[in-house]
N, C-alpha and C positions, 0 to 999 in steps of 0.2 A: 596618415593612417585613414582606411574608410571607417567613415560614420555615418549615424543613423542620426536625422532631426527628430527627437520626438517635442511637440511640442504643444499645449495646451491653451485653454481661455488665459495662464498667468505663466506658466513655466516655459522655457526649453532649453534643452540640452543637446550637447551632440553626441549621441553615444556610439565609442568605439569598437571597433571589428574585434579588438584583444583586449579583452576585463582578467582582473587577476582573482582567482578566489583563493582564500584564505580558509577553509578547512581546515586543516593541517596545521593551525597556529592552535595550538595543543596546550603550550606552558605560559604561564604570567612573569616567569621569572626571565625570560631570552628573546629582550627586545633586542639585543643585538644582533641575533639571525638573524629576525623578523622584520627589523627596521632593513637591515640590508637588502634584503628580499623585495621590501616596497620601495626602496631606495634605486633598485636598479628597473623597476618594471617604471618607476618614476623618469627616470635619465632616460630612459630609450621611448619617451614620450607618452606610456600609459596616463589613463587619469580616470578609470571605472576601479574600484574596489567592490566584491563580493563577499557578503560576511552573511551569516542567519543569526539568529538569536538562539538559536539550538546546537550549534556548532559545537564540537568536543563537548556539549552534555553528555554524551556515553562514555566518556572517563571520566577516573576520578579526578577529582579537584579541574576537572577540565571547563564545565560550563562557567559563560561570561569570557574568557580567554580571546577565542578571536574580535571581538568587537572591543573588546578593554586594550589589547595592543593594537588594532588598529588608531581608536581613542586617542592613546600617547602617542604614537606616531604623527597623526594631525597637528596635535598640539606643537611635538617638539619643530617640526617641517613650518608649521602656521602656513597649510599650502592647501586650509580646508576649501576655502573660495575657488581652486583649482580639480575638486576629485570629484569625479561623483559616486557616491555613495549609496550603493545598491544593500538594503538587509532583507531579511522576512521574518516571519513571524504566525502562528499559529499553526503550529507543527505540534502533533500528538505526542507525548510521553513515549521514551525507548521502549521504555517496558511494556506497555502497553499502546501502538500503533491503530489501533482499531479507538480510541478514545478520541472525541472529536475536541478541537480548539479554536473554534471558530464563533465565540459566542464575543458577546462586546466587552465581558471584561475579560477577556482571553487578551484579545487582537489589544486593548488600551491597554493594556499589563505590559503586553509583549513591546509595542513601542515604546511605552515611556520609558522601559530599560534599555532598551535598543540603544534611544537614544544620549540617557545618557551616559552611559560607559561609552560609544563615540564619541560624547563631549561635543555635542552639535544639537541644534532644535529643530531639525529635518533630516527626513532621509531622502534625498533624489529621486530613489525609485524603492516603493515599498513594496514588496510581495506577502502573497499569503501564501506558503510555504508547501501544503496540502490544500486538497478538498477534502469537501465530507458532500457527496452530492445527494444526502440525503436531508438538507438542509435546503430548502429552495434560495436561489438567489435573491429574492425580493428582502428575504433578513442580514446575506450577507451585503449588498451592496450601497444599502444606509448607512453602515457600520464603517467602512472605507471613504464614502463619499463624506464623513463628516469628519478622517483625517486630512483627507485633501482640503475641504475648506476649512480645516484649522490653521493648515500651511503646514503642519505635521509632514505630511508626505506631500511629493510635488508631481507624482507621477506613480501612477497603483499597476502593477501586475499581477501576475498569476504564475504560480510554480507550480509546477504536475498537476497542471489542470486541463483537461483534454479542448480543444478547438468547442466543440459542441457544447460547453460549458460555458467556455469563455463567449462562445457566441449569444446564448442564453443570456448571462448576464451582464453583455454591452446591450445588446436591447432594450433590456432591461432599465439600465440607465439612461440609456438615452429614451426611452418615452416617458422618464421619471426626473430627467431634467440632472442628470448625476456624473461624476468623471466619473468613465469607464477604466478596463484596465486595455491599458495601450502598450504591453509589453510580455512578452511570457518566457519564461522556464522551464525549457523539459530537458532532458535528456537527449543526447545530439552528437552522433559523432562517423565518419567514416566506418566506424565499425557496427557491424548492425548487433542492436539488443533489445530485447524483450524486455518485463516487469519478472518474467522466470530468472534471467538473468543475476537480477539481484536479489532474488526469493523477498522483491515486494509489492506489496499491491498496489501503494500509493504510489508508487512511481510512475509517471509518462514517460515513456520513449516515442521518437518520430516512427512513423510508420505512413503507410502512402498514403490513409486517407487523411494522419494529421498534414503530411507534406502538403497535399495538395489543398488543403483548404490556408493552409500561410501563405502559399502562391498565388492565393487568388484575393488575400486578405492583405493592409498594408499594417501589420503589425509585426516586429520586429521580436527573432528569438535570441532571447540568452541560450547558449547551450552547453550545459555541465558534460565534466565527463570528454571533452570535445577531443582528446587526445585517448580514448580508452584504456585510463590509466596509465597511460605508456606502456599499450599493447603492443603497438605499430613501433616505437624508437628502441623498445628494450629488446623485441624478439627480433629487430633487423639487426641487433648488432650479435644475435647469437645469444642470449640469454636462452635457458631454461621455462618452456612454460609451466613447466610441472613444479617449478620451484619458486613461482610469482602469485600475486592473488589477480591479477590481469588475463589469468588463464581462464576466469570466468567469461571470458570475451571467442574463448574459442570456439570456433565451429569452420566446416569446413567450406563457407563465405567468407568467414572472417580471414581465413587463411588463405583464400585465393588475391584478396584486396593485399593484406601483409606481400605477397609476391612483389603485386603490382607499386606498391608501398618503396620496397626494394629498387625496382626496377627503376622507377621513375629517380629515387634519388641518386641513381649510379649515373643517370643519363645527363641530368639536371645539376649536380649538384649540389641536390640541395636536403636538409638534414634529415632523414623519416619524420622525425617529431615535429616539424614545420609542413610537410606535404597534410596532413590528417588539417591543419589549420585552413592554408591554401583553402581545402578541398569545401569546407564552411564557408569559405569569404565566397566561395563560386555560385553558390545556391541561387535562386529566381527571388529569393526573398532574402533582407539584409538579416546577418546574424552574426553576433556577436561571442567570442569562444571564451569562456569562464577558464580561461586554464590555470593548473597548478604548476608552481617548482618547488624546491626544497633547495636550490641551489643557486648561485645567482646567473651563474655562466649559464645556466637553461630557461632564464629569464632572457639574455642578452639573445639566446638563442631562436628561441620563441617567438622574442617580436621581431624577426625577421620577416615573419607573416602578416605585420600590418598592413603592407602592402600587395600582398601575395592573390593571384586568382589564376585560375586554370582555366583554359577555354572549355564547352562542354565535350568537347572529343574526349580533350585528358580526363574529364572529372568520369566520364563513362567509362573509361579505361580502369582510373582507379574504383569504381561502383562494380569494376568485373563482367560490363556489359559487353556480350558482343553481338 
C-alpha cells in the first residue's frame, strides 16, 4: 500500500493511502458487524482507523459508540501495537454548531474520553475537529502542544481547517518552539463540493487555492467523504439519484466525472467505487482516503485501491478536463 512517513522529534508512523472511518458504528450493542468490518479492512492489510469523539452524538443513545467498539475491538484482536489510531475532538454541540470548543478544558475532556473508551493512552494522530478562527492560534497551539509533550497524542492535526490557518498556526509554533500540526482533514473527493453542499459552515472542502497550497506544502491530507458517499458506485450501477441522500453531490460537473467514472471502469475494469480512490492516491500531494463500508465485500473491494494511480492524462479525463 503507499504511505505517507509522517514523522516527528519522538514519533513516526507510516500512514496509509486507505484509512477506514467508522461513522456509521452507530450501536454498542453489534460488535459483531463491526468487528467484521475492521476485521476485513484488517486482512486486506489496513492498519489507520478514523473515529471522532463526536461521532453518532446526533442519535439517540448513539454518543461514545464508535470509539467504545473500536475500544473492544483492539482489545479482543491485542493488534493495538499494529493500528494507528486517528480521533478528534473539539467539535461544537449538534445543536448548536456556532458554539466554540476549543478552550483547554474542552480539548482535555475530549481526549481523556477519547482515550479511554479506545482503551489505549495515546492517539497517533489527534485532530481538532473544527476551527473557531476567532480564537487566535497563539491560545490554541499551547493547548495541543502540551498533548504532544504529554505523549497523549503523538502527532496533532487539523480537521476543516482551511491551509491559511493551518499555516498561521505552524508558524506559530515553530517560532514558539511547539509540534505543529503535520496532518489535515478536509473534505476530498473526485466529486466537486462546496460547504453549500452540506448546508455547513464548518466544513472545508478542497478547492484550488486549498489544492495548491498542499502541493506546494509537505503536509499530507486525510480525506472524508473520498467516495462521495457512493455517488459515483451507486449511480453507475443505475440507482436513483432522486431516491439517495448522495444526490446532494449533483450537479452538472459532478455528472460529467460520473460518465467518465463509467467509462473508465468499463475500459479498465475496474470497480466505479475504486476509480474515485485511484483518482486521490494520483494527486501532487500524498493522501490518504477515510472511506466507509457497511459491508465487508466493499471493504475487500475498496482496498483494491491501495495500490491504485492514474497517470495525469487519466486523472484529467476523470477531472472532465479537456
Amino acid at each position: 500500500m503507499f504511505t505517507f512517513k509522517l514523522k516527528n522529534d519522538r514519533y513516526e508512523l507510516d500512514l496509509p493511502a486507505l484509512s477506514f472511518g467508522t461513522a456509521s458504528f452507530e450501536r454498542k450493542d453489534s460488535d459483531e458487524l463491526y468487528f467484521e468490518l475492521l476485521d476485513a479492512y484488517y486482512r486486506n492489510g489496513g492498519r489507520c482507523i478514523d473515529t471522532a469523539r463526536s461521532y453518532c452524538a446526533w442519535l439517540e443513545d448513539g454518543a461514545d459508540s464508535s470509539e467504545t467498539v473500536i475500544g473492544r475491538w483492539l482489545k479482543a484482536r491485542g493488534c493495538r501495537d499494529e493500528m494507528i489510531i486517528s480521533t478528534k475532538g473539539g467539535h461544537p454541540p449538534y445543536d448548536n454548531m456556532e458554539q466554540s470548543r476549543l478552550s483547554r478544558e474542552d480539548i482535555e475532556s475530549d481526549i481523556t474520553r477519547s482515550l479511554e473508551l479506545l482503551g489505549t493512552d495515546h492517539a497517533d494522530i489527534y485532530f481538532l475537529h473544527r476551527d473557531d478562527e476567532q480564537i487566535p492560534v497563539c491560545d490554541i497551539m499551547p493547548i495541543l502542544n502540551d498533548l504532544y509533550q504529554s505523549g497523549r497524542a503523538h502527532f496533532l492535526g487539523a480537521s476543516n481547517w482551511t491551509t491559511a490557518r493551518i499555516e498561521e498556526a505552524n508558524r506559530f509554533a515553530s517560532e514558539n518552539n511547539m509540534e505543529p500540526f503535520r496532518v489535515s482533514q478536509i473534505n476530498y473527493s473526485l466529486a466537486h463540493c462546496s460547504t453549500d453542499t452540506f448546508g455547513d459552515p464548518t466544513v472545508v472542502c478542497m478547492n484550488l487555492r486549498e489544492f495548491r497550497w498542499y502541493s506546494r506544502h509537505d503536509i499530507p491530507v486525510m480525506a472524508y467523504c473520498p467516495q462521495a458517499k457512493g455517488f459515483f458506485a451507486k449511480l453507475a450501477k443505475g440507482d436513483s439519484v432522486k431516491n439517495l441522500p448522495e444526490g446532494q453531490f449533483t450537479s452538472t460537473a459532478n455528472l460529467a466525472r460520473l460518465a467518465r467514472v463509467k467509462q473508465l471502469s468499463e475500459q479498465e475494469h475496474i470497480p466505479p467505487a475504486v476509480i474515485p480512490l485511484g483518482y486521490l492516491n494520483s494527486q501532487p500531494f500524498f493522501v490518504s482516503s477515510v472511506f466507509a463500508a457497511s459491508k465487508a465485500w466493499q471493504i475487500d473491494e475498496n482496498m483494491r485501491a491501495q495500490d491504485l494511480r492514474f497517470d495525469r492524462k487519466t486523472a484529467a479525463f476523470l477531472e472532465y478536463i479537456t
